[in-house]
C-alpha positions as CSV (number, residue, x, y, z in Angstrom):
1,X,-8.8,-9.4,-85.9
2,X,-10.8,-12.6,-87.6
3,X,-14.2,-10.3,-87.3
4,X,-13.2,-7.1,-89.4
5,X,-13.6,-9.1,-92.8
6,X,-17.1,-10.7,-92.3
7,X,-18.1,-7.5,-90.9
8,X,-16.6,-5.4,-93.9
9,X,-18.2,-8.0,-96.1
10,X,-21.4,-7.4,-94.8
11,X,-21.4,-3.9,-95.8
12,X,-19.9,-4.5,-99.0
13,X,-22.4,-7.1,-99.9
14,X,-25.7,-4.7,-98.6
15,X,-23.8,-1.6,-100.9
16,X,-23.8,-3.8,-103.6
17,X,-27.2,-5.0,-103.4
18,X,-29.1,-1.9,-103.3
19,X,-26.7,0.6,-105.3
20,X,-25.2,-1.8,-108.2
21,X,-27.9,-4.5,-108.5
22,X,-30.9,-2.6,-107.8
23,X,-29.8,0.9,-108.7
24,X,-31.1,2.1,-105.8
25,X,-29.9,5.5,-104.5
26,X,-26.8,5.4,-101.8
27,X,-27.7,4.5,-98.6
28,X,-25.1,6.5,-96.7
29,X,-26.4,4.8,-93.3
30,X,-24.5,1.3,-94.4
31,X,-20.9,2.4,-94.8
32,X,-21.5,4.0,-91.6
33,X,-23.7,1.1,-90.1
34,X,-20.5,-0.6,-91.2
35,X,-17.6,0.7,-89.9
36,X,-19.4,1.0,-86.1
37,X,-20.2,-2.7,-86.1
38,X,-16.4,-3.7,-86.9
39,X,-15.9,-1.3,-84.1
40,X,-18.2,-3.1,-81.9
41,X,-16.8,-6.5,-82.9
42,X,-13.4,-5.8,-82.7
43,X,-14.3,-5.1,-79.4
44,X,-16.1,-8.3,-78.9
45,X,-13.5,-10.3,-80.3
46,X,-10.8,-9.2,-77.3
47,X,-13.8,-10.2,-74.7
48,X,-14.7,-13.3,-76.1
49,X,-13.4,-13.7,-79.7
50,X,-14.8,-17.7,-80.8
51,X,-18.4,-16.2,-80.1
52,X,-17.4,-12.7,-81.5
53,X,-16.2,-14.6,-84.6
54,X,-19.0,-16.9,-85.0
55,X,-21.2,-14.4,-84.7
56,X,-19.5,-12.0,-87.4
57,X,-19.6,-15.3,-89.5
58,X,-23.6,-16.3,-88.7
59,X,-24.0,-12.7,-89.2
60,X,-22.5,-13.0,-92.9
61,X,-24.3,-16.0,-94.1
62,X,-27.7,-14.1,-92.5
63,X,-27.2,-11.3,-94.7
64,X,-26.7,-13.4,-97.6
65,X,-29.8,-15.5,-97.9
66,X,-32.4,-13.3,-95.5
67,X,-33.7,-9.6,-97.1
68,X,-33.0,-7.6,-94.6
69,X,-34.5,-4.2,-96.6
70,X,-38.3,-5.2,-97.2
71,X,-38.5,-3.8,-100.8
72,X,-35.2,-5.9,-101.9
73,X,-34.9,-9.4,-102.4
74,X,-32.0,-11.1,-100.6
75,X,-28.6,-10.6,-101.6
76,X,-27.7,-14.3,-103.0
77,X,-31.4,-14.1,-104.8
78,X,-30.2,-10.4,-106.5
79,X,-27.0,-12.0,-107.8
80,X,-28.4,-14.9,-109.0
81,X,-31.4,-12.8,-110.8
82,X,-28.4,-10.4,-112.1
83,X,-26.1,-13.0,-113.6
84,X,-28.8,-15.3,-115.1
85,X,-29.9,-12.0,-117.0
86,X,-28.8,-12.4,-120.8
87,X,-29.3,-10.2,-123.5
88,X,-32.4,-10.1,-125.9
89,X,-29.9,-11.3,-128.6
90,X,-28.8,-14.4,-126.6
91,X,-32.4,-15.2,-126.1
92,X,-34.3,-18.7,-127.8
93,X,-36.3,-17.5,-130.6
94,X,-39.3,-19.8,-130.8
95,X,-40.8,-20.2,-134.1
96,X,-44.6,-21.2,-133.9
97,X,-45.6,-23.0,-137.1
């Protein structure tokens, strides 16, 4: 089945956004959300499985770059905001003479 791991990635990725990077409380809807769309594309994928796949796969790269929750930035904009964070420590001091 080549649409169970963009589909389990999906979720993973939309957990992750609002619970780690945003500590937001669990969304419980997702990891069931979740496992009912594999469902549905496993499905798909013994119909027809190149558009099943390509759209597990469009699907993916959608979630990634488009914020699909209204009060959260997109997932690839959250990581990159959470990684570029440094501490106050690592910070430039600027010395004004």
């Amino acid at each position: 089945m080549r649409t169970t791991g963009p589909i389990l990635a999906i979720g993973a990725i939309t957990f992750a956004n609002q619970a780690i990077l945003h500590n937001q409380p669990i969304d419980w809807r997702v990891p069931a959300a979740t496992l009912l769309a594999a469902a549905v594309f496993a499905g798909a994928e013994k119909v027809w499985e190149p558009g099943a796949v390509g759209a597990a796969y469009v699907a993916l790269v959608t979630t990634l770059f488009i914020p699909l929750d209204k009060s959260l930035p997109a997932p690839a904009a959250s990581l990159g905001e959470w990684v570029g964070k440094t501490s106050p420590a690592a910070r430039p001091r600027y010395v004004y003479t």
